[in-house]
Chimera marker file (.cmm) of the C-alpha trace (Angstrom):
<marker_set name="trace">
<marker id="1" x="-0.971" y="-15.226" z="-1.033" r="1" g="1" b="0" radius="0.5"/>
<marker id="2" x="1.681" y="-13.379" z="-1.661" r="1" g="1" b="0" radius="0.5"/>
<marker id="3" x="2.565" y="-12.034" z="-5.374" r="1" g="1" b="0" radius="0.5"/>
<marker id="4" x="5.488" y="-9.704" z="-6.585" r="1" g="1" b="0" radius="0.5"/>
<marker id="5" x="5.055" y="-7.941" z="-9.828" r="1" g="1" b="0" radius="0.5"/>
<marker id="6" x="8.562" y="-7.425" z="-11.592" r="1" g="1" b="0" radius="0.5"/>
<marker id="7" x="7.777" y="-5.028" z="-13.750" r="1" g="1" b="0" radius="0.5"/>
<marker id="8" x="7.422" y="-1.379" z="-14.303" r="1" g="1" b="0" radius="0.5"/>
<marker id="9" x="5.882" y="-0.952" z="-10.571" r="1" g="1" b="0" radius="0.5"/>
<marker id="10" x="2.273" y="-0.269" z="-9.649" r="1" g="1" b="0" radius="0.5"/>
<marker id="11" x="0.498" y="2.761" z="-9.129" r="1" g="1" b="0" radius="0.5"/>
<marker id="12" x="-0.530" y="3.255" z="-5.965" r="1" g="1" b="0" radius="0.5"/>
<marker id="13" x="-3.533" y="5.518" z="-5.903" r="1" g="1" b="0" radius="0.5"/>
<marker id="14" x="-5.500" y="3.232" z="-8.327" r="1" g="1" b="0" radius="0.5"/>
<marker id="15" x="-8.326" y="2.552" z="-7.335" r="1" g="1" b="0" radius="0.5"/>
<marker id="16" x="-9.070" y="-0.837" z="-7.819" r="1" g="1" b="0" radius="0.5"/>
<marker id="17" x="-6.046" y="-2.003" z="-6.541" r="1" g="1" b="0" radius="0.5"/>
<marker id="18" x="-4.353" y="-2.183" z="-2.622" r="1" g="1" b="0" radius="0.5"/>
<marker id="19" x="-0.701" y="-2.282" z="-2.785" r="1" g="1" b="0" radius="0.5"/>
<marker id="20" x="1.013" y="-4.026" z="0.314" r="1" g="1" b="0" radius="0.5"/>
<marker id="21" x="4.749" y="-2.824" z="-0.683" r="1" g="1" b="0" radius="0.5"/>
<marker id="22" x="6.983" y="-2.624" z="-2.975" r="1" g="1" b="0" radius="0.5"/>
<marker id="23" x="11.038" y="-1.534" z="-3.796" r="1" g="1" b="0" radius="0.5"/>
<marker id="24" x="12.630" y="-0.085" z="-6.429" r="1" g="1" b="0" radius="0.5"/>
<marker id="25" x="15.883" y="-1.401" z="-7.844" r="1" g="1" b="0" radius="0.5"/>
<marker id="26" x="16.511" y="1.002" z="-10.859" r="1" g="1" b="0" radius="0.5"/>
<marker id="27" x="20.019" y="2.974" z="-10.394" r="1" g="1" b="0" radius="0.5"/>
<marker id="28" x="22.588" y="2.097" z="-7.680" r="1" g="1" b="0" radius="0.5"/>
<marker id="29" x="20.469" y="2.035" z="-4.841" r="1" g="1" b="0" radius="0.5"/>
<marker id="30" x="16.985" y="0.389" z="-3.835" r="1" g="1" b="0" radius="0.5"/>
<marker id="31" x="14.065" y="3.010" z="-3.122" r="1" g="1" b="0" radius="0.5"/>
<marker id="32" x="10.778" y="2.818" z="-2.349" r="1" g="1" b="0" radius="0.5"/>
<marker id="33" x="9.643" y="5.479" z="-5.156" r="1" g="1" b="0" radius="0.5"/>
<marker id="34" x="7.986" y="1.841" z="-6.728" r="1" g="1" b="0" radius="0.5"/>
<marker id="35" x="5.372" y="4.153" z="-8.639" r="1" g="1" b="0" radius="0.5"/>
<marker id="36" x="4.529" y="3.237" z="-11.874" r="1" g="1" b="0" radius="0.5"/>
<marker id="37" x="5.399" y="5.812" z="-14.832" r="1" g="1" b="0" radius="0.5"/>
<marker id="38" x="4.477" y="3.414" z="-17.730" r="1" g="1" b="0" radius="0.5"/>
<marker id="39" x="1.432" y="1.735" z="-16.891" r="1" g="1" b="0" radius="0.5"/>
<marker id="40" x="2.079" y="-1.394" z="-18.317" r="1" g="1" b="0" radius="0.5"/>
<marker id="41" x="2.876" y="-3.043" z="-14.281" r="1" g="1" b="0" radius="0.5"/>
<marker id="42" x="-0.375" y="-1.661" z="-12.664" r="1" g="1" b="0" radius="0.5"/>
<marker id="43" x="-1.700" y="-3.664" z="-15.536" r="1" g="1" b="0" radius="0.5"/>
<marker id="44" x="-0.284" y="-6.532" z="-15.003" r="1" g="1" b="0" radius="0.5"/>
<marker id="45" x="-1.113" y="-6.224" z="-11.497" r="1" g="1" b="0" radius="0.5"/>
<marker id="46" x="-4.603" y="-5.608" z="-12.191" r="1" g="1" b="0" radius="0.5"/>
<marker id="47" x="-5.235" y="-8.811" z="-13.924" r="1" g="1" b="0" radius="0.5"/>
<marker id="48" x="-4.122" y="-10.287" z="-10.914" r="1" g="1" b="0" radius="0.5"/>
<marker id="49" x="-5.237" y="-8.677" z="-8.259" r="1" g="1" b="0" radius="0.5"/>
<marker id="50" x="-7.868" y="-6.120" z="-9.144" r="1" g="1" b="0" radius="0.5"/>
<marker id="51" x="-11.038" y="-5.668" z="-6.209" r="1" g="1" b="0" radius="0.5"/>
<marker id="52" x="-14.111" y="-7.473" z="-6.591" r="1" g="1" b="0" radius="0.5"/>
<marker id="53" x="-16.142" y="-3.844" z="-6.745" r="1" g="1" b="0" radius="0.5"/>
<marker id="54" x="-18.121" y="-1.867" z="-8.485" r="1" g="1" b="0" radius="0.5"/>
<marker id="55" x="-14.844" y="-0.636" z="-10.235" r="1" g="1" b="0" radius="0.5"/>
<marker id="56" x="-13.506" y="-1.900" z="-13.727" r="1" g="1" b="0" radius="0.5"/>
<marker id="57" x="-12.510" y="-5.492" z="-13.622" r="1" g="1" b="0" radius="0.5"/>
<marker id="58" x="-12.261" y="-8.108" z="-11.298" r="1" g="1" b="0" radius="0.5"/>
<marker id="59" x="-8.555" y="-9.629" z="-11.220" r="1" g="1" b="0" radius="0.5"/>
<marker id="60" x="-7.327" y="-13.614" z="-10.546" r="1" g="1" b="0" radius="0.5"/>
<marker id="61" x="-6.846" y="-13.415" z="-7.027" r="1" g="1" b="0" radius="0.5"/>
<marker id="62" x="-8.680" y="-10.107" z="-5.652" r="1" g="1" b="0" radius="0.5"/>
<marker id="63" x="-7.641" y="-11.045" z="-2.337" r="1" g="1" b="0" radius="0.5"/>
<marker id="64" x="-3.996" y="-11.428" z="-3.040" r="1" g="1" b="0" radius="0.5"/>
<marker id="65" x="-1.320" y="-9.448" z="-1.391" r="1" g="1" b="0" radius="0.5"/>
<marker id="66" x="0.491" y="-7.566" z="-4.233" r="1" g="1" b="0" radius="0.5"/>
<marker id="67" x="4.321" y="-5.952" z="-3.569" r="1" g="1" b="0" radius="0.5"/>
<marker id="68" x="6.303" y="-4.218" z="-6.861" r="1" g="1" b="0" radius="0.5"/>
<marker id="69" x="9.304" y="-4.311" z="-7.733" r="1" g="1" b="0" radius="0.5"/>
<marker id="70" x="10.260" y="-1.950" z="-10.386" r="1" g="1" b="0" radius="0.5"/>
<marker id="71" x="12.733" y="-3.746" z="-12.215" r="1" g="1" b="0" radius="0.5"/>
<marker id="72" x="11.895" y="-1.838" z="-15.546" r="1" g="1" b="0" radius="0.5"/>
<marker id="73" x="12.190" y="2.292" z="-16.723" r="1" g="1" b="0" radius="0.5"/>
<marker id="74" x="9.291" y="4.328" z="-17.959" r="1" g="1" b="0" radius="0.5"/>
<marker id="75" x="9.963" y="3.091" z="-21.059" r="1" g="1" b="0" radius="0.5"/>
<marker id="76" x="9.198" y="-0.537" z="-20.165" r="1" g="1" b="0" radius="0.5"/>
<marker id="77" x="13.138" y="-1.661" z="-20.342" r="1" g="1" b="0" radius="0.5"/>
<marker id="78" x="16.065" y="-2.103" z="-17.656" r="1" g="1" b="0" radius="0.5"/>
<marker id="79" x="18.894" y="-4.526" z="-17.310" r="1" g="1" b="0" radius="0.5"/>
<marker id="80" x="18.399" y="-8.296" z="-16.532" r="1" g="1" b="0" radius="0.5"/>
<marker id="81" x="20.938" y="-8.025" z="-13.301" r="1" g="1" b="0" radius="0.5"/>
<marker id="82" x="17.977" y="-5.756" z="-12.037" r="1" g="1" b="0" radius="0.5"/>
<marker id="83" x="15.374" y="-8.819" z="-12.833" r="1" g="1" b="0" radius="0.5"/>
<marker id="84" x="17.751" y="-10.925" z="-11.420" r="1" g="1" b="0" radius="0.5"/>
<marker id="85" x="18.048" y="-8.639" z="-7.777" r="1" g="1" b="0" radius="0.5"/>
<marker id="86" x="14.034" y="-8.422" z="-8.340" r="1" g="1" b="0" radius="0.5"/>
<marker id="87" x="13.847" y="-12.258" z="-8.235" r="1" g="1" b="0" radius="0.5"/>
<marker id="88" x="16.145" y="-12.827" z="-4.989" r="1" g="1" b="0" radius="0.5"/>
<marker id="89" x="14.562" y="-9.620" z="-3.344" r="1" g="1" b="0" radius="0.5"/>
<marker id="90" x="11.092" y="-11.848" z="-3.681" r="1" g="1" b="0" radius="0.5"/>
<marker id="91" x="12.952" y="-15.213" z="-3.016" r="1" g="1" b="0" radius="0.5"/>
<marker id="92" x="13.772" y="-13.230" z="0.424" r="1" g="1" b="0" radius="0.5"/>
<marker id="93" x="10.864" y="-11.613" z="1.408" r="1" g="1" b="0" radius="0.5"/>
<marker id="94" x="8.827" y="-14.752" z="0.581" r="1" g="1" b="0" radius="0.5"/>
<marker id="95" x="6.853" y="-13.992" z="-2.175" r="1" g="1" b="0" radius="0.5"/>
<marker id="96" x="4.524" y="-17.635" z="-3.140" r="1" g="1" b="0" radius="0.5"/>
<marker id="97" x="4.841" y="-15.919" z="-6.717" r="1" g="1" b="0" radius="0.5"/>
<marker id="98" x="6.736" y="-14.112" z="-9.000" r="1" g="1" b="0" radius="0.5"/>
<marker id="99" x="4.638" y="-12.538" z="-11.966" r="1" g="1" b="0" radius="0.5"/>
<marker id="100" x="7.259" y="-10.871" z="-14.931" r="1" g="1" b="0" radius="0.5"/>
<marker id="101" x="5.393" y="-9.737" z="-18.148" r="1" g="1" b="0" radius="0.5"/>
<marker id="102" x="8.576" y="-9.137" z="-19.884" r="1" g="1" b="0" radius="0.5"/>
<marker id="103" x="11.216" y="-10.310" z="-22.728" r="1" g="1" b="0" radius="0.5"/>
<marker id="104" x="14.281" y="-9.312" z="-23.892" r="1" g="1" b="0" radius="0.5"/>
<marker id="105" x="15.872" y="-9.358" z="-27.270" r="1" g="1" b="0" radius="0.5"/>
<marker id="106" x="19.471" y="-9.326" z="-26.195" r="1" g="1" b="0" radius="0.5"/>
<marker id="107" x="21.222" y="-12.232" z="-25.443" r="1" g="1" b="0" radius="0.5"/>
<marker id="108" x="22.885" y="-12.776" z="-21.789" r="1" g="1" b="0" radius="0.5"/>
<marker id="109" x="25.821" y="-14.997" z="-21.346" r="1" g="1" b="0" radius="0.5"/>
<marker id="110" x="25.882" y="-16.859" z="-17.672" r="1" g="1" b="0" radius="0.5"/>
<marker id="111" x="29.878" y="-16.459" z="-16.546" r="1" g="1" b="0" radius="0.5"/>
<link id1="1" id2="2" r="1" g="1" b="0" radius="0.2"/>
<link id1="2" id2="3" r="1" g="1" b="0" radius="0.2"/>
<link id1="3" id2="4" r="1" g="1" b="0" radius="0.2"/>
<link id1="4" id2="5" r="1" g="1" b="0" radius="0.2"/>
<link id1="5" id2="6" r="1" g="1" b="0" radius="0.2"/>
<link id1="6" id2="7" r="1" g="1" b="0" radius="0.2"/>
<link id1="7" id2="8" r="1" g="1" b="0" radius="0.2"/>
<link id1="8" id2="9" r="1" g="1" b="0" radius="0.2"/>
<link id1="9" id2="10" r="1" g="1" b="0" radius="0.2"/>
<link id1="10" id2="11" r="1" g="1" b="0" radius="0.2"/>
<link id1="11" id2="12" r="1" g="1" b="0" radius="0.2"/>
<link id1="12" id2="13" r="1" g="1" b="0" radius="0.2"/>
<link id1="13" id2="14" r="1" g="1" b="0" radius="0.2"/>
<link id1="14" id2="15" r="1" g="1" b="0" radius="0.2"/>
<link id1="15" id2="16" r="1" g="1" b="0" radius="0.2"/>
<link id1="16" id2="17" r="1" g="1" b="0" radius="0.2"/>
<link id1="17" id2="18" r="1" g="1" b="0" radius="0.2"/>
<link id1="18" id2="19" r="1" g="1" b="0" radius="0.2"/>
<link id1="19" id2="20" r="1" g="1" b="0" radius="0.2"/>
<link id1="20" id2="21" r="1" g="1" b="0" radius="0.2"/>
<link id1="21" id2="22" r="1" g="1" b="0" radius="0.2"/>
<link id1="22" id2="23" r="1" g="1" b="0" radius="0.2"/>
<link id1="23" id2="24" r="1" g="1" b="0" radius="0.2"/>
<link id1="24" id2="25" r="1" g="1" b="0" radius="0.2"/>
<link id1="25" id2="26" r="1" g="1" b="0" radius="0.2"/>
<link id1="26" id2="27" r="1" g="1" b="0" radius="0.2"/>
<link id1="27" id2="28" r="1" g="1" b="0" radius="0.2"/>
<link id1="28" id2="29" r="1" g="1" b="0" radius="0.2"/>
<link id1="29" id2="30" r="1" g="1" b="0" radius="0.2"/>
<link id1="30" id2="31" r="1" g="1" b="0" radius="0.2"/>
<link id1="31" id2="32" r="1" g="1" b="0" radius="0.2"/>
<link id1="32" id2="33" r="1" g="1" b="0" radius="0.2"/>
<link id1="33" id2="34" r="1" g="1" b="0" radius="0.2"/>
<link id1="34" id2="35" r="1" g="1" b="0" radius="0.2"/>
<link id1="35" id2="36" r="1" g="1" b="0" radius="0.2"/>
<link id1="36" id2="37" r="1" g="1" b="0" radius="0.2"/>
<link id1="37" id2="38" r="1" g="1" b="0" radius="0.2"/>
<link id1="38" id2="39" r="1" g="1" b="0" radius="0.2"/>
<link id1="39" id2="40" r="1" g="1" b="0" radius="0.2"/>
<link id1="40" id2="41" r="1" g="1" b="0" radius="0.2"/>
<link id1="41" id2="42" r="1" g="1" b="0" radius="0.2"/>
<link id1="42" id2="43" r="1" g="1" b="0" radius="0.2"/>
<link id1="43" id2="44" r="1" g="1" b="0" radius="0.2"/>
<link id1="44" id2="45" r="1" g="1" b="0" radius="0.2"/>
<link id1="45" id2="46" r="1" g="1" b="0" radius="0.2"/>
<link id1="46" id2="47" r="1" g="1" b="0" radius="0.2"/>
<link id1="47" id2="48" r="1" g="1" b="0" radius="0.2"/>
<link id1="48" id2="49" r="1" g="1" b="0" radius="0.2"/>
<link id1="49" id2="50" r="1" g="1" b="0" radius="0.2"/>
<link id1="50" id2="51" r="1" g="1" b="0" radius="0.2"/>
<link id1="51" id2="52" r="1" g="1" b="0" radius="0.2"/>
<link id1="52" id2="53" r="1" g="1" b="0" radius="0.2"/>
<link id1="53" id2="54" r="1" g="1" b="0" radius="0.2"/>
<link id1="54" id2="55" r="1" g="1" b="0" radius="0.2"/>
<link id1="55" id2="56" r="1" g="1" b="0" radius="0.2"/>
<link id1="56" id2="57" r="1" g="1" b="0" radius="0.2"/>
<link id1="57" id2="58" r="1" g="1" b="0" radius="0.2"/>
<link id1="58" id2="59" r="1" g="1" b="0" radius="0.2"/>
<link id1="59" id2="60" r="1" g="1" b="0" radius="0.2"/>
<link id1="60" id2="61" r="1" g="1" b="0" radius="0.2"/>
<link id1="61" id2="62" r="1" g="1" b="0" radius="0.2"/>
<link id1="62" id2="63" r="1" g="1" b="0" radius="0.2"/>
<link id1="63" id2="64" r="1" g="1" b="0" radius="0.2"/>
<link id1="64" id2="65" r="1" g="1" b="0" radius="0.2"/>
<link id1="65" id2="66" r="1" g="1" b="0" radius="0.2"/>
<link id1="66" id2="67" r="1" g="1" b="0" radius="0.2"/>
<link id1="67" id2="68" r="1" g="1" b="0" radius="0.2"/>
<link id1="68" id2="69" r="1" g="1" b="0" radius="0.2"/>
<link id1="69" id2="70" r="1" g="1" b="0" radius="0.2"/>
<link id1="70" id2="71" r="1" g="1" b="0" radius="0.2"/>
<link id1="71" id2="72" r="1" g="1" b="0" radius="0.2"/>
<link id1="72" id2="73" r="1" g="1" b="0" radius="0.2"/>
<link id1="73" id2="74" r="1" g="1" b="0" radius="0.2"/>
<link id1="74" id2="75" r="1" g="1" b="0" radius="0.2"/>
<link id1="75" id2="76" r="1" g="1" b="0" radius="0.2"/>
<link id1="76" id2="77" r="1" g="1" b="0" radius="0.2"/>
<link id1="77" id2="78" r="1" g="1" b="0" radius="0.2"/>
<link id1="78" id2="79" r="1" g="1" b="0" radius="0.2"/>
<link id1="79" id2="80" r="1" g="1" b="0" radius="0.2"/>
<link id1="80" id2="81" r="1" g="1" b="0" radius="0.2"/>
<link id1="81" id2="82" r="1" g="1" b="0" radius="0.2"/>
<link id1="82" id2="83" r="1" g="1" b="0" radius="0.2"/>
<link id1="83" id2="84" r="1" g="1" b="0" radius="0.2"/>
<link id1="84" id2="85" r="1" g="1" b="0" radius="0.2"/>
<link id1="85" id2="86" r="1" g="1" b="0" radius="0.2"/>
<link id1="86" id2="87" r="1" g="1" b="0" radius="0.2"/>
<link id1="87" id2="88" r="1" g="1" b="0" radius="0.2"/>
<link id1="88" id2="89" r="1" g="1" b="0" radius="0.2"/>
<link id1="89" id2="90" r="1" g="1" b="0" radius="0.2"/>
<link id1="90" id2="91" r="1" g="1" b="0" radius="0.2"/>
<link id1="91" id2="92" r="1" g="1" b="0" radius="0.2"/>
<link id1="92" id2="93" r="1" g="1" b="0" radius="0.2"/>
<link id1="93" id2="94" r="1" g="1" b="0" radius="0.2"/>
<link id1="94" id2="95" r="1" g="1" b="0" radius="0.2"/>
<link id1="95" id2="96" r="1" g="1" b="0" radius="0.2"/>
<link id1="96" id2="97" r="1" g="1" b="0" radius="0.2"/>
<link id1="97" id2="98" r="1" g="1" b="0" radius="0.2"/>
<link id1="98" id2="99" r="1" g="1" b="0" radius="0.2"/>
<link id1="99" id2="100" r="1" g="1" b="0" radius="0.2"/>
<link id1="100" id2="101" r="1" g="1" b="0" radius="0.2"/>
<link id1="101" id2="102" r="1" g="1" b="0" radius="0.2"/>
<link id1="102" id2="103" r="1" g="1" b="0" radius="0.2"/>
<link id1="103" id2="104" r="1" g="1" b="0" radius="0.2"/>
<link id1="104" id2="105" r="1" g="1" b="0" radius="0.2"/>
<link id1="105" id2="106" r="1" g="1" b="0" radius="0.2"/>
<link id1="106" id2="107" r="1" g="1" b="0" radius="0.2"/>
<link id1="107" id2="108" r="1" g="1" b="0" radius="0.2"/>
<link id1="108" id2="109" r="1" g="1" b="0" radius="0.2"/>
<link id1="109" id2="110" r="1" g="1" b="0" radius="0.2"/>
<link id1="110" id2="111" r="1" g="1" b="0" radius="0.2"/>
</marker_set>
């Protein structure tokens, strides 16, 4: 199974957790510098994904492939055309689900 994490990305040297990829779309172009510099997305990802080991907790779905997309600053905010390029960037590299532990207090008009 294969999960994408919209969020603030995922660190990748934690220890509980094995990530298979990732992208960043903060700024004008896409990266792979997906590291997380809040915290608050290797979180999220460890709830769902964390290793059955000796380590911590167990997430959801230990065996679950998890990709980031950074979609949010190290502040824990970004723009919703960045949520919405995180969303189709899953759509096309066939995520089965899309996990976003976010919210917004601004209103966006559809045109």
């Amino acid at each position: 199974m294969k999960i994408a994490i919209l969020d603030t990305g995922i660190n990748r040297k934690h220890p509980d957790l094995t990530v298979s990829g990732g992208i960043n779309l903060l700024g004008t172009s896409s990266s792979k510098k997906w590291n997380d510099d809040n915290g608050h997305g290797t979180h999220v990802a460890g709830i769902i994904a964390a290793h059955n080991n000796s380590i911590g907790v167990i997430g959801v779905a230990p065996d679950a492939e998890v990709y980031a997309v950074k979609v949010l600053d190290q502040y824990g905010s970004g723009r919703i055309s960045n949520v919405i390029e995180g969303i189709e960037w899953a759509v096309q590299n066939d995520m089965d689900i899309i996990s976003m532990s976010l919210g917004t207090t601004e209103y966006s008009a559809l045109s």
